[in-house]
DRENTIMI-721925 format. One record per atom (N, C-alpha, C, O, CB): residue number from 1; residue in three letters; x negated, y negated, z negated. Coordinates in steps of 0.001 Angstrom, whole numbers, plus 524288, in hexadecimal, padded with zeros to 5 digits. Last residue first. Glycine has a CB too. Example, Ala and Ser with C-alpha at 12.3 -4.5 7.8 and 13.67 -1.06 7.14 Angstrom:
<atoms>
{2 'SER' {7CDCE 808CA 7E458}}
{2 'SER' {7CA9A 80424 7E41C}}
{2 'SER' {7CD9C 7FFE2 7E142}}
{2 'SER' {7CB9F 7FB8E 7E099}}
{2 'SER' {7C8FC 80256 7E9A3}}
{1 'ALA' {7CC7A 8163A 7E188}}
{1 'ALA' {7CFF4 81194 7E188}}
{1 'ALA' {7CC70 80CE4 7E188}}
{1 'ALA' {7C864 80CF7 7DEEF}}
{1 'ALA' {7D3D4 81179 7DCAA}}
</atoms>
This chain:
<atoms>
{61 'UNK' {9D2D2 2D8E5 2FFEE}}
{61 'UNK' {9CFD6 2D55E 30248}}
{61 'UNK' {9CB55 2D1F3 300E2}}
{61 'UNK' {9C96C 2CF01 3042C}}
{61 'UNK' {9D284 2D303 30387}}
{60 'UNK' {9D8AE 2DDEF 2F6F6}}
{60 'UNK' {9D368 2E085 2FA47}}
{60 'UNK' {9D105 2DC04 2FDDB}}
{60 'UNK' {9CC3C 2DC4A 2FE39}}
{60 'UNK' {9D54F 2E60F 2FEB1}}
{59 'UNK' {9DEAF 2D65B 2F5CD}}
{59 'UNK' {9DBA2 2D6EE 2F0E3}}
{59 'UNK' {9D66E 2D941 2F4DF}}
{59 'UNK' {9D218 2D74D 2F595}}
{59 'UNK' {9DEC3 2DBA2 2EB54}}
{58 'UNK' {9E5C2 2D6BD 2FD1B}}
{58 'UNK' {9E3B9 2D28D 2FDA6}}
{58 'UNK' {9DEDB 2D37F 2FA4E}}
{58 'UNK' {9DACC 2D178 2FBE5}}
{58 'UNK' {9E737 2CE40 2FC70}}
{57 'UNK' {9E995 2E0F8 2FDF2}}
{57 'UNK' {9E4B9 2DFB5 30145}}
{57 'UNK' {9E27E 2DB40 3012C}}
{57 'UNK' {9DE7F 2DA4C 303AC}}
{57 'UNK' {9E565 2E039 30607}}
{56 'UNK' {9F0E3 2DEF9 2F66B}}
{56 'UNK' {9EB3C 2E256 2F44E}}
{56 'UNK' {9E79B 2E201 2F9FD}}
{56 'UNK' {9E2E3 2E2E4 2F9BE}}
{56 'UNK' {9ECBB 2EA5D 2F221}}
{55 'UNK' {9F7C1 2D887 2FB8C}}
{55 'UNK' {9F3CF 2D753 2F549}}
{55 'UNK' {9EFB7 2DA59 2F60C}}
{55 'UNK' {9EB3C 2D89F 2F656}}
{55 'UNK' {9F679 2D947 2EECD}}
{54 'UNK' {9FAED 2E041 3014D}}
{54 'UNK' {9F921 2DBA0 30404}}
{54 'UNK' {9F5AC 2D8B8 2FE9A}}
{54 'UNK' {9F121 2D72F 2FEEF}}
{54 'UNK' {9FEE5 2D7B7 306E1}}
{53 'UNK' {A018D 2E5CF 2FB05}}
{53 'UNK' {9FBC9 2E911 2FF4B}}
{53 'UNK' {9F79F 2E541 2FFA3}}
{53 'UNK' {9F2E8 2E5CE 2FEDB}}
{53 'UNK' {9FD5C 2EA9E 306D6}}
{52 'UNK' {A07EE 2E177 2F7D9}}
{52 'UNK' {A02BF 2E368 2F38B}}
{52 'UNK' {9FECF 2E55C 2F64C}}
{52 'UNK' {9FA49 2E665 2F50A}}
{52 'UNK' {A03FB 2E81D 2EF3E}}
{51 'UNK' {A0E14 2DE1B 2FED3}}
{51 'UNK' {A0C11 2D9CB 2FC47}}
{51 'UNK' {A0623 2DD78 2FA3A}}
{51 'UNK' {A018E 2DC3F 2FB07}}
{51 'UNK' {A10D9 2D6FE 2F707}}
{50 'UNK' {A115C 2E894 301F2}}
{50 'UNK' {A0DED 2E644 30620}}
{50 'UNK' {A0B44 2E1C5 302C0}}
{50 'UNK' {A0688 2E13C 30362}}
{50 'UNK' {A1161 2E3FF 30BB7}}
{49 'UNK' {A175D 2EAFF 2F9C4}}
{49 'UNK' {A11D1 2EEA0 2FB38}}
{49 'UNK' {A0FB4 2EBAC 2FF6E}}
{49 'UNK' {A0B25 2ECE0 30060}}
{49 'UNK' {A12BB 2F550 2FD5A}}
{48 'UNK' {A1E86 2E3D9 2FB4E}}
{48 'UNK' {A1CD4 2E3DB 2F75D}}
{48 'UNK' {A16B5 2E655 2F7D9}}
{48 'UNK' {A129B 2E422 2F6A2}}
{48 'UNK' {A20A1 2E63F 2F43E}}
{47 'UNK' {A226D 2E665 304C5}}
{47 'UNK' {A2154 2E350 304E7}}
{47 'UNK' {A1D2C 2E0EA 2FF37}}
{47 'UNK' {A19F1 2DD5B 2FF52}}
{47 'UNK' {A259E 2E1D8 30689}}
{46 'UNK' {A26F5 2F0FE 30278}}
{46 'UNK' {A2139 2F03F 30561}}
{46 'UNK' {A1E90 2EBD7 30709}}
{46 'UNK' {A1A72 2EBC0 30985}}
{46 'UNK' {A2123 2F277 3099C}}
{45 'UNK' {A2EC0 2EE32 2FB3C}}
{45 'UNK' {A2BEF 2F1D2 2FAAC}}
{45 'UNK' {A25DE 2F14C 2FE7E}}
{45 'UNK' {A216B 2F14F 2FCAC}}
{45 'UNK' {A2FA3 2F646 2FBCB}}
{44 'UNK' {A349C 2E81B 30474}}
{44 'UNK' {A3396 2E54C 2FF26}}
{44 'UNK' {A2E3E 2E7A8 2FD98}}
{44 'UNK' {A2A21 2E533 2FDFB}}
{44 'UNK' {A3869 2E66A 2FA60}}
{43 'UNK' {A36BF 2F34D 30C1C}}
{43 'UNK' {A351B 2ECF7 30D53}}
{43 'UNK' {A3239 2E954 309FE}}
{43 'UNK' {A2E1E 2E75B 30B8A}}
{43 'UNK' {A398B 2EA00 30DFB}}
{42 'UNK' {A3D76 2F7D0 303BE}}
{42 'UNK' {A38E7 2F974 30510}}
{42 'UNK' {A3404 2F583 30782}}
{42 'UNK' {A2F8F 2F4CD 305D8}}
{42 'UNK' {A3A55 2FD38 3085D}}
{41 'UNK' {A464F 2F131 30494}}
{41 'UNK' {A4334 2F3EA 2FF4D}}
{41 'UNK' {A3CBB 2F4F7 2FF30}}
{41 'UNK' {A3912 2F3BB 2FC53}}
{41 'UNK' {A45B9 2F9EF 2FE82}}
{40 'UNK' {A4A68 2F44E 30F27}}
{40 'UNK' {A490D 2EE2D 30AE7}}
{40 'UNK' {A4487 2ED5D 30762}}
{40 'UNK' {A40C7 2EA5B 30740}}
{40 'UNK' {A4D6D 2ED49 3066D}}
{39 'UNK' {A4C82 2FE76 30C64}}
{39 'UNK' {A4824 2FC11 31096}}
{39 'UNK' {A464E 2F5F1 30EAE}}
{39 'UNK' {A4217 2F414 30D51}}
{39 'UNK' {A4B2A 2FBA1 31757}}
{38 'UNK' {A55CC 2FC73 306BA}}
{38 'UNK' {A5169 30004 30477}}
{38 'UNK' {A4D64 2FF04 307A3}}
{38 'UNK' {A496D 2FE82 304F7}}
{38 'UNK' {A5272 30604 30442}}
{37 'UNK' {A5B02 2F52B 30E68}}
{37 'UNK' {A5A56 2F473 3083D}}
{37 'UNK' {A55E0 2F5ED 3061D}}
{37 'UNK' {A528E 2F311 30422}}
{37 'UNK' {A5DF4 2F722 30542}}
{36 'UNK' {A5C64 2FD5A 31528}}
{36 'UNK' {A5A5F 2F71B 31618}}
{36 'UNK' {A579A 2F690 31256}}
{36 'UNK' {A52D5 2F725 31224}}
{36 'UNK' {A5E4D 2F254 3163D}}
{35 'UNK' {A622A 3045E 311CE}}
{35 'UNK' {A5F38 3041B 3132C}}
{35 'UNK' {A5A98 2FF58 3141A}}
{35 'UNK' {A55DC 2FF57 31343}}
{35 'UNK' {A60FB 305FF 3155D}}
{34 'UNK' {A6CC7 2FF1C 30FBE}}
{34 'UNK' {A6A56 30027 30BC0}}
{34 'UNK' {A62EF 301B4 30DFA}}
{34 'UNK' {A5F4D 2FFE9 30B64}}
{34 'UNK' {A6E39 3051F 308DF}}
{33 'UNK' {A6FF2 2FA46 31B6F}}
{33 'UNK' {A6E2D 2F7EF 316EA}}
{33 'UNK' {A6B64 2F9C1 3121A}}
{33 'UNK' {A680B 2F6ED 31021}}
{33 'UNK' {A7195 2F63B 3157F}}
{32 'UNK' {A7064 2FD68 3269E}}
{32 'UNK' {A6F7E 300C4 3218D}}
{32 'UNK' {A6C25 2FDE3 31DC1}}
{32 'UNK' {A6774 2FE74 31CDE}}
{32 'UNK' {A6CB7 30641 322CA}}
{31 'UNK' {A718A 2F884 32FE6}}
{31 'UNK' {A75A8 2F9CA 32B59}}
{31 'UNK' {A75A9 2FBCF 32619}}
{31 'UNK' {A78F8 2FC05 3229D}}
{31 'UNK' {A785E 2FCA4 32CD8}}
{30 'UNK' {A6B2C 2F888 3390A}}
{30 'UNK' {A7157 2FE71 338D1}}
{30 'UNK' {A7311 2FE2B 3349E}}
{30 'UNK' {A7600 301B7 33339}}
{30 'UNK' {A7033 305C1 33930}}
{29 'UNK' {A66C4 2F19A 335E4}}
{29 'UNK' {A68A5 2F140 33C24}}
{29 'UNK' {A6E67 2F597 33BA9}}
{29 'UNK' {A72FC 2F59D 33D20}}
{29 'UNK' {A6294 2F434 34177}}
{28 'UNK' {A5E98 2F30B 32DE1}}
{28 'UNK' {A629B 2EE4E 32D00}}
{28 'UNK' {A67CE 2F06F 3320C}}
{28 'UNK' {A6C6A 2F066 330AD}}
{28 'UNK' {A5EC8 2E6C2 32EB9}}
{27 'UNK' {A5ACB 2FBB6 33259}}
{27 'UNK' {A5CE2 2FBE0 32E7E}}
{27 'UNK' {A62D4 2F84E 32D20}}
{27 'UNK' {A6774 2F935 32C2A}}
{27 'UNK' {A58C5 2FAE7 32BC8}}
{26 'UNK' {A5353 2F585 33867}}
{26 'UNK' {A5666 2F93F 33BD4}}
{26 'UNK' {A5AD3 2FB49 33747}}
{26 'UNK' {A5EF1 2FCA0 3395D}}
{26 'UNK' {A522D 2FE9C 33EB6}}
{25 'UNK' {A4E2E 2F055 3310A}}
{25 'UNK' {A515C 2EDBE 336A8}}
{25 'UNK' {A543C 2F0DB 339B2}}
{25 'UNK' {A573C 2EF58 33D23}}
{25 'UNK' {A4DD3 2EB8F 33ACA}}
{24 'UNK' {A4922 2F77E 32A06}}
{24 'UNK' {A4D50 2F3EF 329BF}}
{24 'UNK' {A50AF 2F327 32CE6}}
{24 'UNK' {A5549 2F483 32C92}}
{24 'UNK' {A4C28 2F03A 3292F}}
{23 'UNK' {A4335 2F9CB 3326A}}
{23 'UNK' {A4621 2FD3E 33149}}
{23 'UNK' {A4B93 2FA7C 32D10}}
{23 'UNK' {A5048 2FB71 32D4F}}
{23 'UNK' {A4235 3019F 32EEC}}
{22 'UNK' {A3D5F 2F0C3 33340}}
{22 'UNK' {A3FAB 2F1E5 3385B}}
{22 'UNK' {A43A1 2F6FD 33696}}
{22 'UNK' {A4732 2F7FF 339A7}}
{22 'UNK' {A3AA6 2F369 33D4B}}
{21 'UNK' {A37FC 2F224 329D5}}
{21 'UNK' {A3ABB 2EC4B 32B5A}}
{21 'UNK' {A3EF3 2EFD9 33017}}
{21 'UNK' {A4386 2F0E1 32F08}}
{21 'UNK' {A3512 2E611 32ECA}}
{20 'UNK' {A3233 2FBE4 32B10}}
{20 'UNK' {A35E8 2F9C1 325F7}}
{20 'UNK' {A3A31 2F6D1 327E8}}
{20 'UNK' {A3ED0 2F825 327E0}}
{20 'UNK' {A32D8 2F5CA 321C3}}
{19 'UNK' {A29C2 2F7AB 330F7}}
{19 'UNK' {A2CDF 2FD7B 33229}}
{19 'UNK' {A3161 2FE0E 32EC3}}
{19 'UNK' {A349A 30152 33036}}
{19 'UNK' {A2927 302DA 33109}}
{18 'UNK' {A2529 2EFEE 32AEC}}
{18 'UNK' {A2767 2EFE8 32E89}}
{18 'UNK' {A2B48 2F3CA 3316D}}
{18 'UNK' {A2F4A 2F27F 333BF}}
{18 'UNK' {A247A 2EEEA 33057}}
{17 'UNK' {A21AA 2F5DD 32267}}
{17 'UNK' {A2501 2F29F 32144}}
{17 'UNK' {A2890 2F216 3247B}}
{17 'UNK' {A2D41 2F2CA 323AF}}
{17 'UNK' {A2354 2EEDE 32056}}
{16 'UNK' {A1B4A 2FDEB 32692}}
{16 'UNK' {A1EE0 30066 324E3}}
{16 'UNK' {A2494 2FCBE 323C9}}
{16 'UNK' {A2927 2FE38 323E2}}
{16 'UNK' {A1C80 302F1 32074}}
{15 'UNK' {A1284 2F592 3298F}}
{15 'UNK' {A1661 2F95E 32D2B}}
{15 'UNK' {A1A5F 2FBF8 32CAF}}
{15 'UNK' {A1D4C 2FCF8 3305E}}
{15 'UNK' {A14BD 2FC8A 32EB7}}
{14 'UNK' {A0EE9 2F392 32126}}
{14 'UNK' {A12F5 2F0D0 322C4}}
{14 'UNK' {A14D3 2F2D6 327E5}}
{14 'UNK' {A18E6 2F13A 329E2}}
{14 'UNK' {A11A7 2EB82 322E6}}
{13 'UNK' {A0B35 2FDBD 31B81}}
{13 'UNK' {A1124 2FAAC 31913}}
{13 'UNK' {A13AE 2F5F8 31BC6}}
{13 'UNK' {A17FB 2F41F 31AAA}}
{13 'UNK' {A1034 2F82A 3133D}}
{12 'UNK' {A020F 2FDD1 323D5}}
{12 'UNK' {A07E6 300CB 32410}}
{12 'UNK' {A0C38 2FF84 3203F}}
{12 'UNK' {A10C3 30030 321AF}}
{12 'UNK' {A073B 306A5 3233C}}
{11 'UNK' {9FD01 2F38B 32015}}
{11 'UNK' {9FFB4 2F480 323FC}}
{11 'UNK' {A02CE 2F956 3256B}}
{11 'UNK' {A066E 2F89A 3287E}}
{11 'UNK' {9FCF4 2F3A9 326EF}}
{10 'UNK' {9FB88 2F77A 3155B}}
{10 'UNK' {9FE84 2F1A6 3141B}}
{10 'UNK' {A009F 2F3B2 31B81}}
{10 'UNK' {A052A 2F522 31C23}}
{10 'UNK' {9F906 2E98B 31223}}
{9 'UNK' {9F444 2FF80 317AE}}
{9 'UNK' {9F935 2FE8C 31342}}
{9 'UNK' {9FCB5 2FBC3 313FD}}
{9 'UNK' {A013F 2FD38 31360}}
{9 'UNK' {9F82E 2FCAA 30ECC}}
{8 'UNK' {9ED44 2FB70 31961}}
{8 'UNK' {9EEE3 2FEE7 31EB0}}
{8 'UNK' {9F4A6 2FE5F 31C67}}
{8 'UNK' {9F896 2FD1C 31EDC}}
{8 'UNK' {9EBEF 30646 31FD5}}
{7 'UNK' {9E998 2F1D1 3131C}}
{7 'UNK' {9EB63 2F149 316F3}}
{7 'UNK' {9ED69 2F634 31A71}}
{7 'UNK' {9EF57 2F4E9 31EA7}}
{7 'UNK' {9E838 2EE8C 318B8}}
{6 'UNK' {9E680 2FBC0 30BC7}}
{6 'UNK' {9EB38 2F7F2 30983}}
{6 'UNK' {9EC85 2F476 30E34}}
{6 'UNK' {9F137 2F36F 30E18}}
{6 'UNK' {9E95B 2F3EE 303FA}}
{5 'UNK' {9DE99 2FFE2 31140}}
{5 'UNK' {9E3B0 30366 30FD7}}
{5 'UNK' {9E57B 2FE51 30F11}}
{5 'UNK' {9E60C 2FC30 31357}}
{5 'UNK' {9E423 3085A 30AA9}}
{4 'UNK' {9D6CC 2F77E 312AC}}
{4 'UNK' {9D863 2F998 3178F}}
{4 'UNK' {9DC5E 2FD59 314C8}}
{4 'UNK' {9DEDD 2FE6D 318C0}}
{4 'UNK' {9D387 2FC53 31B7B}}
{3 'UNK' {9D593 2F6FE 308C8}}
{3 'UNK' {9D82D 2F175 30B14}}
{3 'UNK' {9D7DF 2F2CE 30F1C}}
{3 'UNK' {9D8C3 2EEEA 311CA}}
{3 'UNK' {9D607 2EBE9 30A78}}
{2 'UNK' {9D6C1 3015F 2FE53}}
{2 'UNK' {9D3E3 2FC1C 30110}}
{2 'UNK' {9D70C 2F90F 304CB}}
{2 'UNK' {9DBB1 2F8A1 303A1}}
{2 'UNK' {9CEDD 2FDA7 30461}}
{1 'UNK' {9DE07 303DE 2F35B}}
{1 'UNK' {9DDDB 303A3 2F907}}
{1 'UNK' {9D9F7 2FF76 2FABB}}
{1 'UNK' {9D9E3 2FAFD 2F8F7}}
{1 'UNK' {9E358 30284 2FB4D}}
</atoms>
């Protein structure tokens, strides 16, 4: 990938993050813990892909 994809990249995973967080929050609100959990999961998960995005644009720089 060049460094206009790995940034378009990096900004819809954090839109998706955010769209994440707030679904949590509505999650946490009615109770449904196992859910949470597996959203949790996912959270970690793109937090991880955001670290490596953010590496490899550093390299392209």
């Amino acid at each position: 990938m060049n460094k206009r994809q790995v940034e378009l990249v990096i900004a819809e995973l954090k839109m998706d993050y955010i769209n994440l967080q707030g679904d949590i929050e509505k999650l946490e609100s009615t109770g449904n813990n196992s859910y949470v959990k597996k959203a949790e999961v996912r959270l970690a998960s793109m937090e991880e892909r955001l670290a490596e995005l953010n590496q490899q644009l550093t390299e392209l720089s």
